[in-house]
C-alpha positions as CSV (number, residue, x, y, z in Angstrom):
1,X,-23.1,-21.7,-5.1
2,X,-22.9,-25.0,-6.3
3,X,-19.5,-25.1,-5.9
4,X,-18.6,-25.8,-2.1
5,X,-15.1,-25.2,-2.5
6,X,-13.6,-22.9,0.3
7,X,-12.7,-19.0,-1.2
8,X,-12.2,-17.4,1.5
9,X,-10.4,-18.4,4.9
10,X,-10.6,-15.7,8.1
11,X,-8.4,-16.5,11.0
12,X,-8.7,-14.6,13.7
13,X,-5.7,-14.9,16.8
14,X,-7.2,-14.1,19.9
15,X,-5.8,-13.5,23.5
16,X,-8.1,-12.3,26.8
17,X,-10.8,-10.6,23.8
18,X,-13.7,-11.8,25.7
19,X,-14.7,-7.7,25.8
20,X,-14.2,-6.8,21.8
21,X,-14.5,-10.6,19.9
22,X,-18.4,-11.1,20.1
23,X,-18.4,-7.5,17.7
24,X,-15.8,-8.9,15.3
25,X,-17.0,-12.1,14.9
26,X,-21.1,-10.7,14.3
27,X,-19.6,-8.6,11.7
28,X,-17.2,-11.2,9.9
29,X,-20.2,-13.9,9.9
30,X,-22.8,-11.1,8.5
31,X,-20.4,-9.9,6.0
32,X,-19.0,-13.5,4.5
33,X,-22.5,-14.4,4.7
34,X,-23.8,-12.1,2.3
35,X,-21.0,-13.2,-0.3
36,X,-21.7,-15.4,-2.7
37,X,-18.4,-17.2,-2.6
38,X,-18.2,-20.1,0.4
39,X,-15.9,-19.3,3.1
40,X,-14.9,-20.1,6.8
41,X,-13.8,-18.6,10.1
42,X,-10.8,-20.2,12.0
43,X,-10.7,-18.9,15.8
44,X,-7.7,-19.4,17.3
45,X,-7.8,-18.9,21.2
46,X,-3.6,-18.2,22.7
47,X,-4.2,-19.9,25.9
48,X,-6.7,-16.6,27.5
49,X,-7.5,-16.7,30.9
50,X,-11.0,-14.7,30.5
51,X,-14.1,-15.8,28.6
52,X,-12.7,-15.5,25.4
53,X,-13.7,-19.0,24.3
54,X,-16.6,-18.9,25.6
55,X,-17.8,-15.9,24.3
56,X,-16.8,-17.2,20.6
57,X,-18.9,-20.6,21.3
58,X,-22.2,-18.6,22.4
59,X,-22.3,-16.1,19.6
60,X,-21.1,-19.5,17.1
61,X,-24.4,-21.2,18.4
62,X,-26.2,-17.5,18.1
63,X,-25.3,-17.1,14.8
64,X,-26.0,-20.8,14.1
65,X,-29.8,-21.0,15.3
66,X,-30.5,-17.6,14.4
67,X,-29.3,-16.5,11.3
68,X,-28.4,-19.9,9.6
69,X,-24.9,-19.1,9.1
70,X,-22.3,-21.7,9.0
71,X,-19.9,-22.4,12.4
72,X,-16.7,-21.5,12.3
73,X,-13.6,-23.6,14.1
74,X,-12.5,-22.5,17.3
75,X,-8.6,-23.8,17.8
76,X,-7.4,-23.2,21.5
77,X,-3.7,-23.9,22.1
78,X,-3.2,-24.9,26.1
79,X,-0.7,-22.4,26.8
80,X,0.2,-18.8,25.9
81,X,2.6,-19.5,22.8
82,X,2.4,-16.2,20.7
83,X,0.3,-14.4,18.0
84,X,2.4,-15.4,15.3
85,X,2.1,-19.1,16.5
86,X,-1.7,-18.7,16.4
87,X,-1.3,-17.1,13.1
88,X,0.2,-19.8,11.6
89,X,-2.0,-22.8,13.5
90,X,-4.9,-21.1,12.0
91,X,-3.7,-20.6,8.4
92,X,-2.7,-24.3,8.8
93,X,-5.8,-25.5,9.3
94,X,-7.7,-23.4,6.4
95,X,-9.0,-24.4,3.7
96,X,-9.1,-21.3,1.4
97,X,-8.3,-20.3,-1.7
98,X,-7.5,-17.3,-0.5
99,X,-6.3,-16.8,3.3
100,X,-7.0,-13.4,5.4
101,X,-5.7,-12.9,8.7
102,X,-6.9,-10.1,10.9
103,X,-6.6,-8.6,14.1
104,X,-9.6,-9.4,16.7
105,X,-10.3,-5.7,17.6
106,X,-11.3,-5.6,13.4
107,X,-9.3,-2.4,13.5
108,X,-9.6,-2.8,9.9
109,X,-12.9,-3.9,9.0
110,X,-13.8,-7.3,7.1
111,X,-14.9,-5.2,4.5
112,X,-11.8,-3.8,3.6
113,X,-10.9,-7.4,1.8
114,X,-12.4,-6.1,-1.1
115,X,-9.2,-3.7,-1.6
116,X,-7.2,-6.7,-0.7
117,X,-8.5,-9.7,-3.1
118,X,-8.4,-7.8,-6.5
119,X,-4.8,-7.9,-6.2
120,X,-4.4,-11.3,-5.6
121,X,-6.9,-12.1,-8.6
122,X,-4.5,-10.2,-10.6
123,X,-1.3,-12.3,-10.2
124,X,-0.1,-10.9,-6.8
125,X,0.6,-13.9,-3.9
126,X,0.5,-11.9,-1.1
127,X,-1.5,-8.2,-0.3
128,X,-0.4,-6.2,3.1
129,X,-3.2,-4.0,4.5
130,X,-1.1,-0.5,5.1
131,X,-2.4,2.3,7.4
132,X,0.2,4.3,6.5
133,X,-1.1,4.9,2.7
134,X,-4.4,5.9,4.0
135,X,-5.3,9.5,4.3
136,X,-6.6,10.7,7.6
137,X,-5.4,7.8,9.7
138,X,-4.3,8.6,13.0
139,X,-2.4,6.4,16.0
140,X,-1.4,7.4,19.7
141,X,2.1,8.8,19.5
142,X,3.6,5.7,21.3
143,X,2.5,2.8,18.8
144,X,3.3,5.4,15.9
145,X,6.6,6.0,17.4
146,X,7.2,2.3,17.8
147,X,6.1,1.5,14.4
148,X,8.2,3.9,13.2
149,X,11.3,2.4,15.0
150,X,9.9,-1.1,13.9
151,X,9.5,-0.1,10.0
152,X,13.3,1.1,10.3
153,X,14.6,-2.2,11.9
154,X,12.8,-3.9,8.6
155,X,14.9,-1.9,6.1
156,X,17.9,-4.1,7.6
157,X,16.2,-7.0,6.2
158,X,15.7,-5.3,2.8
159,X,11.7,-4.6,3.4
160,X,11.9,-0.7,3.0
161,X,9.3,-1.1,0.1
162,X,6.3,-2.2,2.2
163,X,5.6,1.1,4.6
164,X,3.8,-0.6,7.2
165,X,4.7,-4.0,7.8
166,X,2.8,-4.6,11.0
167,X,-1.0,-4.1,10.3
168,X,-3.1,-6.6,11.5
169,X,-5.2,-7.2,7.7
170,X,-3.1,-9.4,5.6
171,X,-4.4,-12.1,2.5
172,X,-2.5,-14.9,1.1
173,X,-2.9,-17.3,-1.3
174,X,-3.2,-20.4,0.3
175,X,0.0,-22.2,-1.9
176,X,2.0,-19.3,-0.2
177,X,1.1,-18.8,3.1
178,X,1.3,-22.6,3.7
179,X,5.1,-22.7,2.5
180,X,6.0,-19.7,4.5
181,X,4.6,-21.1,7.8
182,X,6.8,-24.5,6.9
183,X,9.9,-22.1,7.4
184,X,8.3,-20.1,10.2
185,X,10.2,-19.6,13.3
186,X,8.7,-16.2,15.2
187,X,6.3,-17.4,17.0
188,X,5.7,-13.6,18.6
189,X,5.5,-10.3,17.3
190,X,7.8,-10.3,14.8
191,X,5.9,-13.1,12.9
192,X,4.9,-9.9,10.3
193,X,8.4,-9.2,9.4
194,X,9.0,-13.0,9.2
195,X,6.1,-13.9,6.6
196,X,7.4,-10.7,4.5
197,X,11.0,-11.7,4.6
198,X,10.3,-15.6,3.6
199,X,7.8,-14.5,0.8
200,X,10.6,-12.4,-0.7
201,X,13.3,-15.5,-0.1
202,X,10.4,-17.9,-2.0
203,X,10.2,-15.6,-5.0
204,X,6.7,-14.5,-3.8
205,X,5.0,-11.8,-5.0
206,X,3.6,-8.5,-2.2
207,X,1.7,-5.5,-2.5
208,X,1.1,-3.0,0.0
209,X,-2.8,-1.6,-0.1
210,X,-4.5,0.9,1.6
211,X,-7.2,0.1,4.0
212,X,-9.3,1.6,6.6
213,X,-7.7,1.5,9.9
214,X,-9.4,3.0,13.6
215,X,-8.0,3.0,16.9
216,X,-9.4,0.9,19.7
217,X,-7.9,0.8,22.8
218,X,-6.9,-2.8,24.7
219,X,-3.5,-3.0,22.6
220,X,-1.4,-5.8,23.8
221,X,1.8,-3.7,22.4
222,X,3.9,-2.3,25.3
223,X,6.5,0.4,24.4
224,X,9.3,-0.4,26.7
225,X,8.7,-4.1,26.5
226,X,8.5,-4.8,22.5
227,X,11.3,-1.6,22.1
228,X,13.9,-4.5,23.3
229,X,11.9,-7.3,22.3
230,X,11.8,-6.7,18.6
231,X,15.5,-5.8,17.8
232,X,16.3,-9.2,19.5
233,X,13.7,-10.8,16.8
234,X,14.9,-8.9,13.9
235,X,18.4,-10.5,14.1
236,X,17.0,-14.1,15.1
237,X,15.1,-13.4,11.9
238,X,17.9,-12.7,9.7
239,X,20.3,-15.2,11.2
240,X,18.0,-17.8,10.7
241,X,17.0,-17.2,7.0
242,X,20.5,-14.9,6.3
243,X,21.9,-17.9,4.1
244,X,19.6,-20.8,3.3
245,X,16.0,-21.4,4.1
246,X,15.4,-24.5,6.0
247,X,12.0,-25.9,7.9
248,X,11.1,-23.7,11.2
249,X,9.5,-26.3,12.9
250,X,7.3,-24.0,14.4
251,X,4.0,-25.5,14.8
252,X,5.8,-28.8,15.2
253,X,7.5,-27.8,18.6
254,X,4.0,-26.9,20.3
């Protein structure tokens, strides 16, 4: 391409993935580079005490000197401060037409964006991978139980139309995601819930599509943990946004 605009933005949060990252990131840099658009992987590291960072720097230079694919940014923050924080560093420091986030286990593959970007092409600001929609997809009974409980909590917040508002495969437009990270205040689980709710405040546009999703062990979600956890959330959520949006200050607080 002659064009060396940025299409495509990855980020990718990451916490103690020093055993699972090196296969997401060989298939994310082997898939974008076969594209003919340009794109870029953001990293961002939440503070992990493991290898993580390392691990993501040696396959970087790997990729680099072997293959002749592009590096892609690795963003640590110093402390622990939440997937939804590292969700929203990354996508502020992408420069992407369009902007994907996805988990580090690529329980959705990378190559599952090509359900996701038609429907941005057509109009849509915002497409939400859904496991739900898919046939055949199957979970162990305590994260389907506690995304069941979650995906009821939601309909208080007037999201009962998106079925799965928790899978880790979302794509923005970059316009959108930037002004919903401005009003971002989650920094943890809830973040999901968050984006949804302030894209619907901002007169955003979202579709629900259904991708590929597989289990893989190594889940940071704990049942009894996030069952009190999230509730709590939910209502920060909806006290903070209930009546007028105004700037989260999110990233500005770290």
């Amino acid at each position: 391409m002659t064009d060396h605009r940025i299409f495509i933005s990855v980020v990718i949060p990451t916490y103690n993935e020093q055993a699972r990252i090196a296969d997401t990131l060989y298939r994310v840099k082997d898939y974008l580079d076969q594209q003919t658009y340009n794109s870029e992987i953001i990293v961002v590291d939440d503070g992990s005490n493991d290898t993580t960072a390392d691990v993501v720097r040696v396959i970087d230079i790997y990729q680099r000197e072997f293959k002749h694919q592009p590096s892609c940014r690795l963003v640590t923050n110093v402390t622990n401060s939440g997937k939804g924080f590292s969700v929203a560093r990354g996508c502020s420091h992408a420069n992407g037409e369009y902007i994907l986030f996805m988990d580090a286990d690529a329980s959705t593959p990378i190559e599952e964006i090509e359900k996701l970007l038609p429907r941005l092409q057509l109009g849509n600001d915002i497409a939400i991978g859904s496991r739900h929609l898919q046939p055949g997809t199957t979970r162990p009974w305590r994260r389907a139980l506690g995304s069941w409980l979650f995906n009821t909590g939601t309909r208080l917040l007037g999201l009962s139309s998106h079925s799965d508002t928790q899978c880790g495969f979302k794509l923005y437009r970059r316009a959108a995601v930037q002004q919903i990270i401005r009003h971002q205040t989650v920094a943890r689980w809830c973040f999901d819930v968050e984006h949804l709710y302030l894209a619907r405040k901002l007169g955003f546009s979202i579709v629900s599509v259904p991708v590929r999703w597989v289990h893989k062990s190594g889940s940071k979600f704990c049942f009894i943990r996030d069952a009190i956890r999230v509730p709590v959330e939910l209502i920060r959520i909806r006290l903070a946004h209930g009546t007028s949006l105004t700037p989260g200050n999110l990233l500005s607080r770290k």
